[in-house]
C-alpha positions as CSV (number, residue, x, y, z in Angstrom):
1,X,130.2,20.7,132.5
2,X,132.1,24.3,133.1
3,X,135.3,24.2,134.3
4,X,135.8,26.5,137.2
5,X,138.0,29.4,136.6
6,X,140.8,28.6,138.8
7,X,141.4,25.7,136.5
8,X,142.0,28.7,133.9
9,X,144.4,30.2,136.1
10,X,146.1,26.9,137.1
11,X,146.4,25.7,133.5
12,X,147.8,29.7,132.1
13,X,149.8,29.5,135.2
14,X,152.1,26.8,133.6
15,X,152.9,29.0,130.9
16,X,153.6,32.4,132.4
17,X,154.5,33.1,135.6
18,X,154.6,36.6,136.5
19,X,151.4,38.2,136.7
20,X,149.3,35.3,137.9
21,X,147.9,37.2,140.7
22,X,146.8,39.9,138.7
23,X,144.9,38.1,136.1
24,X,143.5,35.4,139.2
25,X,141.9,38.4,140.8
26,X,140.3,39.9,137.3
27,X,139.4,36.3,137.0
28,X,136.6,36.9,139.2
29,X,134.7,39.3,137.0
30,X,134.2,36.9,134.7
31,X,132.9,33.8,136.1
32,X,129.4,34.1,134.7
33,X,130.9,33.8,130.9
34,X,132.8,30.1,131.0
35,X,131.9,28.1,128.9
36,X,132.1,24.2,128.2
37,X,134.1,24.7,125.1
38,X,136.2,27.4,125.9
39,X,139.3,24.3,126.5
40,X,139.8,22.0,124.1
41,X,140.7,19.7,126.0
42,X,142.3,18.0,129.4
43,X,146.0,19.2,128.3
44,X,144.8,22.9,127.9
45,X,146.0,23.4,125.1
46,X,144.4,26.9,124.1
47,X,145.6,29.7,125.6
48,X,143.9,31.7,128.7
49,X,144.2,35.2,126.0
50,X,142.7,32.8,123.3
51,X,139.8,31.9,125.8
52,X,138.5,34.9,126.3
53,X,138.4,36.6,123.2
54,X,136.1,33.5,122.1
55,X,134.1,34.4,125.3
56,X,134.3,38.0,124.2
57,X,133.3,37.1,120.4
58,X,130.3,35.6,121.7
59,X,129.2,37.9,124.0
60,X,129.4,40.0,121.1
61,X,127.3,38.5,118.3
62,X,124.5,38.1,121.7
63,X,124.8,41.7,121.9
64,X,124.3,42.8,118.8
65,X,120.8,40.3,118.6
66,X,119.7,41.8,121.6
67,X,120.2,45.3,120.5
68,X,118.6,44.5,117.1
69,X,115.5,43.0,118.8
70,X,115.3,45.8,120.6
71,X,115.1,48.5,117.9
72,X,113.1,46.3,115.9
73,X,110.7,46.4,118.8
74,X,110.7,49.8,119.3
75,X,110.0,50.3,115.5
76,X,106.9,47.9,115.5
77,X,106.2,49.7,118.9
78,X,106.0,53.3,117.1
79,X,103.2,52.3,115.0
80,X,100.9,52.2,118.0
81,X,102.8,54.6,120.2
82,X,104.3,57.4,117.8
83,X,106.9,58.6,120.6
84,X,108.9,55.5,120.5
85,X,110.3,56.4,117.6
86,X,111.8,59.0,119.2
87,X,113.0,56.7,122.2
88,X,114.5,54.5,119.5
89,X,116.4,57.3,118.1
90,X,118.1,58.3,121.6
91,X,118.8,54.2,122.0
92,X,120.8,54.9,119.1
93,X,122.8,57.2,120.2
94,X,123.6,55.5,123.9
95,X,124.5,52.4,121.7
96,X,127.1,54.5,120.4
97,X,128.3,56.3,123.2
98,X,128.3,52.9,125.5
99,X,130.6,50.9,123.0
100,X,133.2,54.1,122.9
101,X,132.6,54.0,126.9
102,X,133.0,50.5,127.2
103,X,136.6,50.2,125.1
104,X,137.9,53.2,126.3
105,X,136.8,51.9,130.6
106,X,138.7,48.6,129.8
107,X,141.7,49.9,128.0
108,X,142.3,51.9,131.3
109,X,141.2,48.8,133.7
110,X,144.1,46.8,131.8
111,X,146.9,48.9,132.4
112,X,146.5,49.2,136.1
113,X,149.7,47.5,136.9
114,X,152.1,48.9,134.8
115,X,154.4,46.1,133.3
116,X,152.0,43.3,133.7
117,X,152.3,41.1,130.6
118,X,148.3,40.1,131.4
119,X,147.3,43.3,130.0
120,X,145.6,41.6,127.0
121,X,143.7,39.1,128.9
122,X,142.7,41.1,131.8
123,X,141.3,43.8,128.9
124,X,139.6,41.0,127.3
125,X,138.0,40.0,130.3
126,X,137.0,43.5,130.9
127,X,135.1,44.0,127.6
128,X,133.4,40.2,128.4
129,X,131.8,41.4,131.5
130,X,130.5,44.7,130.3
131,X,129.2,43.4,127.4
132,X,127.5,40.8,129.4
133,X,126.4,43.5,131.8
134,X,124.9,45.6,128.5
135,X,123.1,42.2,127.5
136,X,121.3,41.6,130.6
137,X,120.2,45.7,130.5
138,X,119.3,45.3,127.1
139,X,117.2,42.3,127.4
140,X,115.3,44.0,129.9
141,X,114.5,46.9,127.6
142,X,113.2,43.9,125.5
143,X,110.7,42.3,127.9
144,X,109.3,45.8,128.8
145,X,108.4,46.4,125.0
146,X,105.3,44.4,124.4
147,X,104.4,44.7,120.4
148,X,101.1,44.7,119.5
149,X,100.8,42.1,116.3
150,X,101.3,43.1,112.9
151,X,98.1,43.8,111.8
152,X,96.5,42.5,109.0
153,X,95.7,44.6,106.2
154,X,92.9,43.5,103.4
155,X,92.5,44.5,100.4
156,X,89.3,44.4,97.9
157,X,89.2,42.1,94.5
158,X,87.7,44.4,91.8
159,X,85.8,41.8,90.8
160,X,83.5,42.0,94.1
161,X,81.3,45.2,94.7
162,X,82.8,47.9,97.2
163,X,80.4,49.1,99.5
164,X,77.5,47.9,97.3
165,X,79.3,49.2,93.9
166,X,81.4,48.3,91.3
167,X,85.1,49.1,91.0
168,X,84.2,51.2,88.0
169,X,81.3,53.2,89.8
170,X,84.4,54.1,92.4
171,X,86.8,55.4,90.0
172,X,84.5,57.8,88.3
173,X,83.5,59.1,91.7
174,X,87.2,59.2,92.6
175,X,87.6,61.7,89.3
176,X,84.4,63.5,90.5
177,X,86.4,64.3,93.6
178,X,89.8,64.7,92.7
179,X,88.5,67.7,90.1
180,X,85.7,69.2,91.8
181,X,88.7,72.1,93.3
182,X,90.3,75.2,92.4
183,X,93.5,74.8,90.8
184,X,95.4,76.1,94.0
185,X,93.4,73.2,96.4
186,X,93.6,69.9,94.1
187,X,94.6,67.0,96.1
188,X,97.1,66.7,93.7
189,X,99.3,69.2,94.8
190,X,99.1,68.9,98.4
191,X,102.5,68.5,99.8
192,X,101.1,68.0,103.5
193,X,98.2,66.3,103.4
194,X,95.9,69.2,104.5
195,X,93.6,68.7,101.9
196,X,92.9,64.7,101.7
197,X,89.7,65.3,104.0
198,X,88.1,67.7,102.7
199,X,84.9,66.3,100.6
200,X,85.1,62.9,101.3
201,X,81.7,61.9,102.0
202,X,81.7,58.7,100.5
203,X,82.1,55.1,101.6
204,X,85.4,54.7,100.4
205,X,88.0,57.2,101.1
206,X,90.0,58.6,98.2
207,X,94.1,58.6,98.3
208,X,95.7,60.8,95.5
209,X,98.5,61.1,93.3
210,X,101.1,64.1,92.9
211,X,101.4,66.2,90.0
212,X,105.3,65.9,91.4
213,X,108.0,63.5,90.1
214,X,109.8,64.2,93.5
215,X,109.0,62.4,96.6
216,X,105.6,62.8,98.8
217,X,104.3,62.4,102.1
218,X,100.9,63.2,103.6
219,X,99.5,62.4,107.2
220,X,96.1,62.7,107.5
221,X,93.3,60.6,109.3
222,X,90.6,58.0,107.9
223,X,87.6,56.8,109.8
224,X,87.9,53.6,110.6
225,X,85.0,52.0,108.8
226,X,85.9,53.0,105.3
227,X,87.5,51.3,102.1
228,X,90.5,52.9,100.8
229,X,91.6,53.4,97.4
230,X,94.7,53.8,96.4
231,X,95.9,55.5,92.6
232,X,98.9,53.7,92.3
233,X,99.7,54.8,88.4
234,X,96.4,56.6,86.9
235,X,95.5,58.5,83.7
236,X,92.1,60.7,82.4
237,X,91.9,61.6,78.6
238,X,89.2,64.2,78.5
239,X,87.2,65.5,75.3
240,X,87.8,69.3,75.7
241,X,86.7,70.8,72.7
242,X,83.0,68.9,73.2
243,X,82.9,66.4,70.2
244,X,80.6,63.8,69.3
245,X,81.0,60.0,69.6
246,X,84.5,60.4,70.9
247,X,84.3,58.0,73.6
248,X,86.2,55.1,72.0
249,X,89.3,57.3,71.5
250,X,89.0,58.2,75.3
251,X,89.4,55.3,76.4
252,X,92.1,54.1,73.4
253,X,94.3,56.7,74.6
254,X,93.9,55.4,78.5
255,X,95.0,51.9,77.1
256,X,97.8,53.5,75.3
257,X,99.2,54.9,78.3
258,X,98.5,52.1,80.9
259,X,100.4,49.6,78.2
260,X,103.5,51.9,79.0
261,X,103.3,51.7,83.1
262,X,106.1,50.5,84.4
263,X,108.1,50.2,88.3
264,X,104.4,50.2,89.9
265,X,105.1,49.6,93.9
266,X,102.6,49.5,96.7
267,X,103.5,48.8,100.6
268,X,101.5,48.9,103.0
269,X,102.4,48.8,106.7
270,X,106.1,48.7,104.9
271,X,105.1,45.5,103.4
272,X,105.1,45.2,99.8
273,X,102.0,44.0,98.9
274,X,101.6,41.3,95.9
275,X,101.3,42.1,92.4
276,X,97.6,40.4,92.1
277,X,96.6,43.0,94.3
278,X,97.2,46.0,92.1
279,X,94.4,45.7,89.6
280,X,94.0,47.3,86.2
281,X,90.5,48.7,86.0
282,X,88.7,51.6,83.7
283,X,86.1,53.9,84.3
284,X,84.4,53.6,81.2
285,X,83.2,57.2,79.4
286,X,81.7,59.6,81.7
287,X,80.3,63.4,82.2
288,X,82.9,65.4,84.1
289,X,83.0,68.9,85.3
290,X,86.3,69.6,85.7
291,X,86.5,72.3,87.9
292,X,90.9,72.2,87.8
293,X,91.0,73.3,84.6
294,X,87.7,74.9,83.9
295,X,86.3,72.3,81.6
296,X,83.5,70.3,81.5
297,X,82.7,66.6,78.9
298,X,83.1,63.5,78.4
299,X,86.2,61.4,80.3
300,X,87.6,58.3,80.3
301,X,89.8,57.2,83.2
302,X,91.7,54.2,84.2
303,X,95.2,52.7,85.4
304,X,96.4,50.5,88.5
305,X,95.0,50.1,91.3
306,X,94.5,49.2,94.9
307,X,91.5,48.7,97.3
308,X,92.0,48.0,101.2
309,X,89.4,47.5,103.2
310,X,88.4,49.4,106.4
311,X,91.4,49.2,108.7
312,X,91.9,48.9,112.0
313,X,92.2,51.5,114.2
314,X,95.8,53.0,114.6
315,X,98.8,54.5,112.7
316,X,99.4,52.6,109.4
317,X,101.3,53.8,105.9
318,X,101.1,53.3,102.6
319,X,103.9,54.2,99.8
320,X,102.9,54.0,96.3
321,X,104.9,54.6,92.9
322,X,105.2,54.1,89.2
323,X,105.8,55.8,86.1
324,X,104.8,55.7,82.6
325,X,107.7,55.5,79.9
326,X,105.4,57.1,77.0
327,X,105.5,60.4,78.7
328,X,107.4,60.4,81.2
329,X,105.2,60.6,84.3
330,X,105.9,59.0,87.4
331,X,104.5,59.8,91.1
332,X,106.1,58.7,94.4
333,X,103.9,59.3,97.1
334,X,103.9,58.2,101.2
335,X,101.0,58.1,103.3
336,X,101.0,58.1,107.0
337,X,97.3,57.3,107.9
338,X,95.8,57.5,111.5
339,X,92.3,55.5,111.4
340,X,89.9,56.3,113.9
């Protein structure tokens, strides 16, 4: 059971005697954080200062919990309502400015009576009860911020048809697409993601890679009942000059360079997702007309790669990377996809 405060007062009392009133009046702020084990015992033999900075120690670690669970919240929040991540940002900063507030407020309460050797204490107390105050305001925050569940992204096994075809079918389509631009509109070099609608008219909608080592990030939207594949680490050896029976060489040189990928990461929803779910998977020779660089002939594609299927409606991201060490390639893209 918790002793009442007075028994604080009566016990410190022994030990010093000037000040008492002081520090019994503070006392009163403070009544809400005594605890059970605060005294160690019927002789008291802890001291009133030592009490409350274990009262204040706690009160601490609780708020710190509470503000974590409150940001973390507000960032699960943002996926469904965008402008909380802006609302977390500002919590941020009144974090800041209430700790500086609150030390600097009880630092002045304690030296109200100049001389009083309970200065310690009665600032200890001080920093108990606003920090108790900030819990209960903070925890308030918390119940108001109802989280939708983490959804539950899919994804495909290439070993089962998408939308009615095979893995392969898709990645030959996924070349058809990617090259069917002018050089100066290739999904590849979007830095935005302006141009990862346009042309996709197909059941599964088509992510791409960057032609650029450095860091990317897209936004664009998805409808809400398509597959999505994702080029994690991908390569296309083309026969340019037009010659015969070349195919097996194509598709030696993809193997060649998918031997040599290395660092391949997918998240999803900023969840890594499992290695089984980045599959290896080839094309298999094909007619291309490769409007990027003006040519047209057999290709061979293949690489790593990830199928999701439709998502739910909402915000979600992706973030995808690798790099192959025989050349010297690497991509490091971000996706912030809005399916509706």
């Amino acid at each position: 059971m918790a002793r009442p405060v007075k028994y604080f007062y009566r016990a410190w009392s022994r030990q010093v005697a000037s000040g008492v009133v002081a520090l019994y009046l503070c006392a009163s702020f403070v009544t809400s954080a005594v605890a059970s084990d605060c005294i160690t015992g019927p002789d008291n033999q802890m001291t009133i200062s030592s009490c409350f900075s274990q009262l204040f120690n706690r009160a601490d670690i609780e708020l710190n919990e509470t503000y974590q669970t409150v940001l973390l919240r507000l960032s699960e929040g943002a996926r469904q309502q965008p402008g909380l991540a802006a609302t977390r940002e500002s919590l941020i900063r009144a974090q800041r400015a209430w700790v500086a507030f609150r030390d600097q407020d009880c630092a002045a309460v304690a030296t109200t009576v100049a001389g009083d050797p309970a200065i310690e204490s009665r600032n200890t107390m001080c920093l108990v009860t606003r920090t108790e105050q900030r819990v209960t305001e903070l925890k308030k925050w918390a119940s108001l911020l109802t989280v939708a569940p983490r959804r539950v992204v899919t994804t495909v096994d290439s070993s089962k048809p998408i939308a009615g075809q095979p893995l392969a079918h898709w990645l030959q389509a996924y070349w058809h697409w990617a090259r069917s631009f002018a050089p100066d509109k290739q999904p590849s070099i979007d830095s935005t993601g302006s141009l990862c609608g346009v042309r996709q008219n197909q059941p599964v909608f088509f992510l791409s890679g960057s032609d650029d080592s450095r860091p990317t990030e897209r936004r664009c939207s998805v409808p809400r009942n398509q597959h999505v594949l994702i080029p994690v680490l991908i390569s296309l050896a083309q026969n340019i000059y037009l010659r015969q029976d070349v195919c097996p060489n194509l598709e030696a040189l993809v193997r060649e360079a998918n031997r040599s990928a290395e660092r391949l990461i997918v998240n999803v929803d900023d969840a890594p997702l499992p290695a089984s779910a980045v599959q290896l998977a080839e094309s298999g020779c094909f007619a291309l007309e490769d409007a990027v660089h003006g040519v047209h002939g057999t290709a061979a594609g293949g690489g790593y790669w990830v199928v999701l299927a439709p998502m739910e409606s909402g915000q979600h991201t992706v973030h995808f990377s690798g790099l192959y060490t025989h050349d010297g390639f690497s991509q490091d893209v971000r996706y912030e996809l809005y399916v509706e």
